[in-house]
C-alpha positions in Angstrom: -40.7 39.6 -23.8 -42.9 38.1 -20.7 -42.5 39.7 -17.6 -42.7 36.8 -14.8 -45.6 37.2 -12.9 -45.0 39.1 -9.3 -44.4 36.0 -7.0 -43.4 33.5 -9.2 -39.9 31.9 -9.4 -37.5 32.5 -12.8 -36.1 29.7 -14.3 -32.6 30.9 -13.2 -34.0 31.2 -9.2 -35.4 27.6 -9.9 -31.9 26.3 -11.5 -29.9 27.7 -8.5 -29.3 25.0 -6.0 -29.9 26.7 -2.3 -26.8 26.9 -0.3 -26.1 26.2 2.9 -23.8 27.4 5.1 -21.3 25.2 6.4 -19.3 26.2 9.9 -15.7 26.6 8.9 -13.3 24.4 11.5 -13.1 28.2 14.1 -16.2 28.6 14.1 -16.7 25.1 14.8 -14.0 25.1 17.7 -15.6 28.0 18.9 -18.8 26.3 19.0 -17.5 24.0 21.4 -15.6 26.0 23.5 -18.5 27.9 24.2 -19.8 24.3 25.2 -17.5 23.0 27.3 -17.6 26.4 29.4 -20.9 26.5 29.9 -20.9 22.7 30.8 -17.7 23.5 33.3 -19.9 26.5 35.4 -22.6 25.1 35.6 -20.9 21.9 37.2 -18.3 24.0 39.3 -20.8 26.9 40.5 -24.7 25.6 40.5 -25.3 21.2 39.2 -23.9 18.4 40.2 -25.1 15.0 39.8 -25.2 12.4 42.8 -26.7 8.7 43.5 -28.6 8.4 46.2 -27.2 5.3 47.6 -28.8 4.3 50.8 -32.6 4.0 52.5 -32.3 7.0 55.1 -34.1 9.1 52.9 -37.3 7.3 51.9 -39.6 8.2 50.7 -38.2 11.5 49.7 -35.1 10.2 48.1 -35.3 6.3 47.4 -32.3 3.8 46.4 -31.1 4.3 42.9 -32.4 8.0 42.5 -30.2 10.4 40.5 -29.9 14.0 41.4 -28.9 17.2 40.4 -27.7 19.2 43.5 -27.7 23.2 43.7 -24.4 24.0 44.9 -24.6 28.0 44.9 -27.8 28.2 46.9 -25.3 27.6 50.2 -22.5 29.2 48.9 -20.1 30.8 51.5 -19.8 34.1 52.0 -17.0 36.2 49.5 -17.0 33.0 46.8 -17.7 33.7 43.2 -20.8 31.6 43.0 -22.6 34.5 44.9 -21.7 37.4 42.9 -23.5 35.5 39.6 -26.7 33.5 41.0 -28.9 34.0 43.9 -28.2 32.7 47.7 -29.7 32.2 51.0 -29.2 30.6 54.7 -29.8 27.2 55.4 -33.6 26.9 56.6 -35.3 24.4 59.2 -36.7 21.5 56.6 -33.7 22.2 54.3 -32.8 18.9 52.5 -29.4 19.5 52.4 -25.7 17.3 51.2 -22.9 17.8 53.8 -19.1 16.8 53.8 -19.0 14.1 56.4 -15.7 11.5 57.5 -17.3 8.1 56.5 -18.7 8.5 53.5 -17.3 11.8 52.6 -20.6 12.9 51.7 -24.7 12.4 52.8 -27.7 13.8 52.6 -30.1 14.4 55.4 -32.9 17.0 56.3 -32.1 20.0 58.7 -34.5 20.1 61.5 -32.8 22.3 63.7 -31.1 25.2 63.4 -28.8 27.1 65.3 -30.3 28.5 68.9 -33.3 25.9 69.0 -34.1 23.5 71.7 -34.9 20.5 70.1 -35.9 17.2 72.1 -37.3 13.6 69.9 -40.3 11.8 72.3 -41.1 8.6 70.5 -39.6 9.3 67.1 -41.3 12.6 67.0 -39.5 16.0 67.1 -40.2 19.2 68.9 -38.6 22.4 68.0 -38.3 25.5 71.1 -41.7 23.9 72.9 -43.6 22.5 69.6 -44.7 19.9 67.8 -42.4 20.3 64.5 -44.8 19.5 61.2 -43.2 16.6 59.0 -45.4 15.2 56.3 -41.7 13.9 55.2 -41.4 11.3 57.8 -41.4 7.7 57.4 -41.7 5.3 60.6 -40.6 2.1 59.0 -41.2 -0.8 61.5 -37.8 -1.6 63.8 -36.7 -2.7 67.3 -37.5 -0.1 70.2 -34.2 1.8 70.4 -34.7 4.3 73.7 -31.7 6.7 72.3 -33.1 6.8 68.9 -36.6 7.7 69.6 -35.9 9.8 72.9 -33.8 11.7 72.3 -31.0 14.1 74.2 -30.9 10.5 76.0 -29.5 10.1 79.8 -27.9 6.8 79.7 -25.6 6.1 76.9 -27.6 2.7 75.3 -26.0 2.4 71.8 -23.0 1.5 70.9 -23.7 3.1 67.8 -23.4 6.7 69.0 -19.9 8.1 68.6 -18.8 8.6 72.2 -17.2 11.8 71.7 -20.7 13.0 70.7 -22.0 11.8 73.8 -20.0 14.3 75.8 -20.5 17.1 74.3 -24.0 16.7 74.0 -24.4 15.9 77.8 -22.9 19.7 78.0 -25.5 20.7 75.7 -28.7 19.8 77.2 -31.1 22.2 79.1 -33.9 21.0 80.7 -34.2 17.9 78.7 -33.8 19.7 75.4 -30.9 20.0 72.8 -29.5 23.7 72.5 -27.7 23.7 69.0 -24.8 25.7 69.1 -24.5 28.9 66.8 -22.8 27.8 63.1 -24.5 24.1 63.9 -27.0 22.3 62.5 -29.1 19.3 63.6 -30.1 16.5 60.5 -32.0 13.7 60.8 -33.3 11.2 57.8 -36.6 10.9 56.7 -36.8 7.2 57.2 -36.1 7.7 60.9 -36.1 4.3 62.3 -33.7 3.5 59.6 -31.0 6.7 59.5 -27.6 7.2 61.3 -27.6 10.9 61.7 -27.3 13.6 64.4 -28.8 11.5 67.1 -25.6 9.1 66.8 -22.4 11.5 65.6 -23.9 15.2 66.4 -24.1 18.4 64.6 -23.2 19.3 60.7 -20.9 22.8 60.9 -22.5 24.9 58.6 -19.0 25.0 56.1 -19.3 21.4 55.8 -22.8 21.9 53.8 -22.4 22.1 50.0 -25.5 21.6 48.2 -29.5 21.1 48.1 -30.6 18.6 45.9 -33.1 20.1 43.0 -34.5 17.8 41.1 -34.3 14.0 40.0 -33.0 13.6 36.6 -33.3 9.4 37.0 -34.3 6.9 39.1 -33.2 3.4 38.7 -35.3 0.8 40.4 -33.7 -1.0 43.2 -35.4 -3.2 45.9 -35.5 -1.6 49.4 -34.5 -3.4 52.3 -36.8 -0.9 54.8 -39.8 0.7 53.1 -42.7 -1.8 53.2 -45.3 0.9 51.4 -43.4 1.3 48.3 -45.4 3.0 45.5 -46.5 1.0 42.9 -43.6 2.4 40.0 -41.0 1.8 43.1 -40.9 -2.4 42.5 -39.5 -3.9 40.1 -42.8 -5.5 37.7 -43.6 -9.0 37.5 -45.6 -9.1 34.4 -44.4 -11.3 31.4 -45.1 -9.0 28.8 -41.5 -7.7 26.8 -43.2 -3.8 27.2 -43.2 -4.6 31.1 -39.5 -6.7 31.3 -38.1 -3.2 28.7 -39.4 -0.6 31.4 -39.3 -2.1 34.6 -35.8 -0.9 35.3 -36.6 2.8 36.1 -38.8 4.4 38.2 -40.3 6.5 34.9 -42.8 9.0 37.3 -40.2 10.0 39.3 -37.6 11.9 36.4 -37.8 15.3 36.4 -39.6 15.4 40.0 -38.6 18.6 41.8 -37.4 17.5 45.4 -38.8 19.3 48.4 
């Protein structure tokens, strides 16, 4: 009788269909459950998606992008979210989405924090006696508006500026600059010329901010009534080609940016 040769397969071995194995109905409800909790932390403690709907953030954050906002990063003191992932303070520069009365809630950038002196001369922003650095910024062309771009202003010129604002931040103004109050925070857009913010309805408390937006996970594209120096993948294509009429409804370069 033949021994089969060391590393070759028998007959019987070759005969043998190979079996997989199927998940029983538990294990496949288990599966899932483990799923759908997974799915529910993350959305309750650390991602949530949001539409950026407006211009006030361009270019950082344009009209039809889709984020996914950290909401544990902010999380307040003595909440669950901080005993399982990592924390800090809100930082000057923060991008940062707030709880706000109409619409219940935006996204600006935090450019000061509380116990600076903060003062806007012709759009641009000083911080306790300096020249505050913003690459970020976008001067989009608009009408001269004196409270806008000088800002704690003396005379009340916009109608836009919630008059209740305007009185408390007469009462905060030293020397021509804006004290923010502890547990406050000053916002402003990015697009400035083109962003109702803490110049026109005052401070953000810092309970009211939630989340810091990550990363965007899609961007569809959608014309811009304010940016004039869009980027090329930001307009909708006017090529004939099917390839280019198929694609041209994303922004494709800007999923998976990181936002900063």
């Amino acid at each position: 009788m033949s021994i089969p040769e060391q590393g070759s397969v028998s007959d019987a071995q070759q005969a043998s269909p190979m079996r997989l194995h199927l998940p029983t109905v538990p294990e496949a409800l288990a599966s899932l459950l483990r799923t759908v909790v997974v799915a529910l932390f993350l959305l309750t403690f650390v991602l949530q998606p949001y539409l950026i709907p407006s211009e006030s953030m361009e270019r950082t954050l344009l009209v039809g992008d889709f984020l996914l906002v950290n909401k544990q990063v902010y999380a307040p003191p003595g909440s669950m979210a901080r005993l399982l992932m990592p924390y800090r303070e809100v930082e000057r520069g923060d991008i940062v989405f707030f709880y706000h009365p109409h619409p219940p809630f935006l996204v600006k950038r935090v450019v000061g924090i509380p116990g600076d002196r903060l003062r806007i001369e012709d759009g641009r922003v000083t911080v306790n006696g300096a020249p505050l650095d913003e690459p970020y910024a976008a001067f989009e062309p608009a009408a001269r508006n004196l409270f806008r771009d000088d800002f704690p202003a003396r005379v009340y010129t916009d109608p836009a500026v919630d008059p209740t604002w305007w009185k408390q931040m007469q009462g905060l103004t030293r020397n021509g600059e804006l004290v923010v109050p502890a547990g406050q925070y000053f916002v402003l857009g990015d697009n400035r010329n083109h962003s109702t913010d803490s110049r026109f309805w005052g401070f953000v408390p810092r309970q009211a901010i939630v989340a810091r937006p990550l990363v965007i996970y899609f961007s569809l594209a959608r014309p811009s009534t304010t940016d004039v120096q869009q980027a090329a993948d930001d307009k909708l294509g006017h090529d004939r080609e099917l390839s280019a009429r198929l694609t041209g409804f994303a922004r494709w370069k800007r999923i998976f940016h990181v936002v900063h």
